[in-house]
C-alpha positions in Angstrom: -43.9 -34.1 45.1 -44.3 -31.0 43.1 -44.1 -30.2 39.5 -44.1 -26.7 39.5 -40.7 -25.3 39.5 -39.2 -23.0 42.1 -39.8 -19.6 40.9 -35.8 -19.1 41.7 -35.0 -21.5 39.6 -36.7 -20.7 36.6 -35.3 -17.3 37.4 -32.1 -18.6 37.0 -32.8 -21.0 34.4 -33.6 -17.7 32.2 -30.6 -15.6 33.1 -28.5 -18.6 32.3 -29.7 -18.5 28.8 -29.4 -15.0 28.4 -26.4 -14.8 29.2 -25.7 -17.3 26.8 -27.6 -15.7 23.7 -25.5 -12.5 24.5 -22.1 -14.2 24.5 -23.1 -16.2 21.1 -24.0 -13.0 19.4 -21.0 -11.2 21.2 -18.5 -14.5 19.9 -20.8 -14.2 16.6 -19.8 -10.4 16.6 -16.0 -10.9 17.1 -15.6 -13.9 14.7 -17.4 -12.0 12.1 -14.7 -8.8 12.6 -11.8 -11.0 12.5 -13.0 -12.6 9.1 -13.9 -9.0 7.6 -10.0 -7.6 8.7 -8.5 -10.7 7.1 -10.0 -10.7 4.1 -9.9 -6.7 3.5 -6.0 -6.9 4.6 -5.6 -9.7 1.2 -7.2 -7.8 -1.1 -4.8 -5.4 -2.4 -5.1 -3.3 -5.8 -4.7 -6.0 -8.3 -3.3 -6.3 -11.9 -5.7 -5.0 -14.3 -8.0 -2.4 -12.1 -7.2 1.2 -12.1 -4.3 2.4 -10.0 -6.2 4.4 -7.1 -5.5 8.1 -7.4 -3.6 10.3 -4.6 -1.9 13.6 -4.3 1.7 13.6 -1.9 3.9 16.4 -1.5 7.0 16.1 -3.5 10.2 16.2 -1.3 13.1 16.7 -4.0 11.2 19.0 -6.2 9.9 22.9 -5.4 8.8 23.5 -2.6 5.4 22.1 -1.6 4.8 20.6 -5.0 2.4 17.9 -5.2 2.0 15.5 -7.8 -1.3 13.4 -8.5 -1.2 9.9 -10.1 -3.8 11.4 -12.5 -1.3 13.9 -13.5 0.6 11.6 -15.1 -1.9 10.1 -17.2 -0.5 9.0 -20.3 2.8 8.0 -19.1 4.0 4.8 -18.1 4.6 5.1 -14.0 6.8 2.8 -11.5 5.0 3.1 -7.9 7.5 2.3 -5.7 6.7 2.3 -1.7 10.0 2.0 0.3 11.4 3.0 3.8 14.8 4.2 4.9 15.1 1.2 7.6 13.5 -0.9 4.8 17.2 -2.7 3.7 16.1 -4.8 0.4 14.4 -0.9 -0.2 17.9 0.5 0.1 19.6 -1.7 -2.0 17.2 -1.3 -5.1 17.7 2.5 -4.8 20.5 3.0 -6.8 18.7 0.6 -9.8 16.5 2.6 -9.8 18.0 5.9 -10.0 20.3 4.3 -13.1 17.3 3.4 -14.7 15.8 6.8 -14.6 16.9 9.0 -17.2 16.7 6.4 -19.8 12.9 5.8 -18.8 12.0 9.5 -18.1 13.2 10.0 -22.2 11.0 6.9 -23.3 7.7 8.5 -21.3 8.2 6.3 -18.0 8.1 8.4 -15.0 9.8 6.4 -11.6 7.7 7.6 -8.3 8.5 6.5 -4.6 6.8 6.5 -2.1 8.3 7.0 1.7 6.0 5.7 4.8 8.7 6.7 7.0 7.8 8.8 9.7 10.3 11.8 9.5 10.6 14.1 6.6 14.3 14.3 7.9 15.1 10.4 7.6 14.1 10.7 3.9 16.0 13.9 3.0 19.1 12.4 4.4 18.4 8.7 2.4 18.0 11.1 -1.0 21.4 13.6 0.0 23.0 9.9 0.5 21.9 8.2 -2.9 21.3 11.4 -5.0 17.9 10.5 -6.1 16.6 12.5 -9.1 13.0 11.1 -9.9 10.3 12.1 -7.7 10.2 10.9 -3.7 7.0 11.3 -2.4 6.1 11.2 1.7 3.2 9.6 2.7 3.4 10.9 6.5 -0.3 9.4 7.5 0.1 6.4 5.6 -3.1 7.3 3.0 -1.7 6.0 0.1 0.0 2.8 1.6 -3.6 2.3 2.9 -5.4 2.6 0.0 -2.9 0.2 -2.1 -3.1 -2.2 1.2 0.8 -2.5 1.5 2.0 -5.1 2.9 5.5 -6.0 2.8 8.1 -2.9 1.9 9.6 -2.8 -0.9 6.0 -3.6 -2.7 5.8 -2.1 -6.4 3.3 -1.1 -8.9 3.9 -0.9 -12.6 0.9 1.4 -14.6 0.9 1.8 -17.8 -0.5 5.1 -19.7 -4.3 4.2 -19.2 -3.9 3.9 -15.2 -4.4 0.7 -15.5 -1.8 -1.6 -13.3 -0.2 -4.2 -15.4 2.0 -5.5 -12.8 2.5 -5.8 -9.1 6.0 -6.7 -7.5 6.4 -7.7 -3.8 9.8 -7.5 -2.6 12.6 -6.2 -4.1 13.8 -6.0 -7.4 16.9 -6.9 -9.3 18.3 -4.5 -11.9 17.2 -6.9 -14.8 14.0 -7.5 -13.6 13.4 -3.6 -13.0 14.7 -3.1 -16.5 12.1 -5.5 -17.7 9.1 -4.5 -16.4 10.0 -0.5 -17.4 10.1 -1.6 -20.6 6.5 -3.2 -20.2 4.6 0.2 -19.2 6.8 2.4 -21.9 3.6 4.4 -23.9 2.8 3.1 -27.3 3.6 6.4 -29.6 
């Protein structure tokens, strides 16, 4: 008998492993990915960092205005992201456009946000509801990215510093709007 093993085996022997050291680190890889994505998708902008800044085009004001969070520095600001097919959205719509010029006086400025896809699906929501505080479009989805939106409505209460004091998933009642407006009115 022999001790020497067949050169074909050992050949096969070391593929064999190989293979298997590739698909670990492969599986490694993958796992690894799947961890990352989860854990960036739960951490959204949380209460007491600085809102992110942006810059949407305004579609109820003049014509290709844009307005910047950082433009509204020293005001109080509702960030509100929302969708036409988005129903709970809908129904907090007209709270929120009660609520307006009562807030606008006291330095609070209400700002939506639209991820719909269609600048025309917006227009006809605002024609419907006759929305008066600014509707922004986020067409590519930036801003809803960068505040890692998940559920719609989500909102964001900021007060003058741009610093977010409050974070609302869902919708709102008109009481509990009401309340947290009155949280983010400046200090004069």
């Amino acid at each position: 008998m022999s001790t020497n093993p067949n050169p074909r085996d050992k050949k096969k022997r070391n593929r064999l492993i190989y293979r298997s050291v590739i698909l670990i680190i492969l599986f490694a890889a993958l796992l690894f990915a799947v961890i990352s994505n989860i854990t960036k998708e739960e951490e959204a902008v949380q209460i007491g960092e600085e809102a992110p800044n942006f810059q949407l085009v305004q579609l109820n004001g003049e014509e290709n205005q844009t307005v910047r969070l950082s433009d509204l520095r020293g005001k109080g600001v509702m960030l509100n992201f929302w969708a036409t097919y988005c129903e709970p959205c809908e129904r907090e719509m007209p709270y929120m456009e009660s609520l307006y010029p009562l807030y606008k006086e006291k330095g609070v400025e209400i700002v939506a946000i639209s991820v719909d896809a269609t600048e025309f699906v917006v227009q006809q929501f605002m024609d419907k509801y006759n929305l008066t505080f600014p509707i922004l479009h986020d067409k590519k989805s930036q801003v809803m990215d960068a505040y890692r939106i998940k559920p719609l409505p989500t909102t964001y209460f900021i007060d003058e510093n741009g610093i977010i004091v409050e974070r609302v998933l869902g919708e709102l009642s008109l009481e509990r709007l009401d309340g947290y407006l009155q949280q983010i009115v400046p200090s004069q």
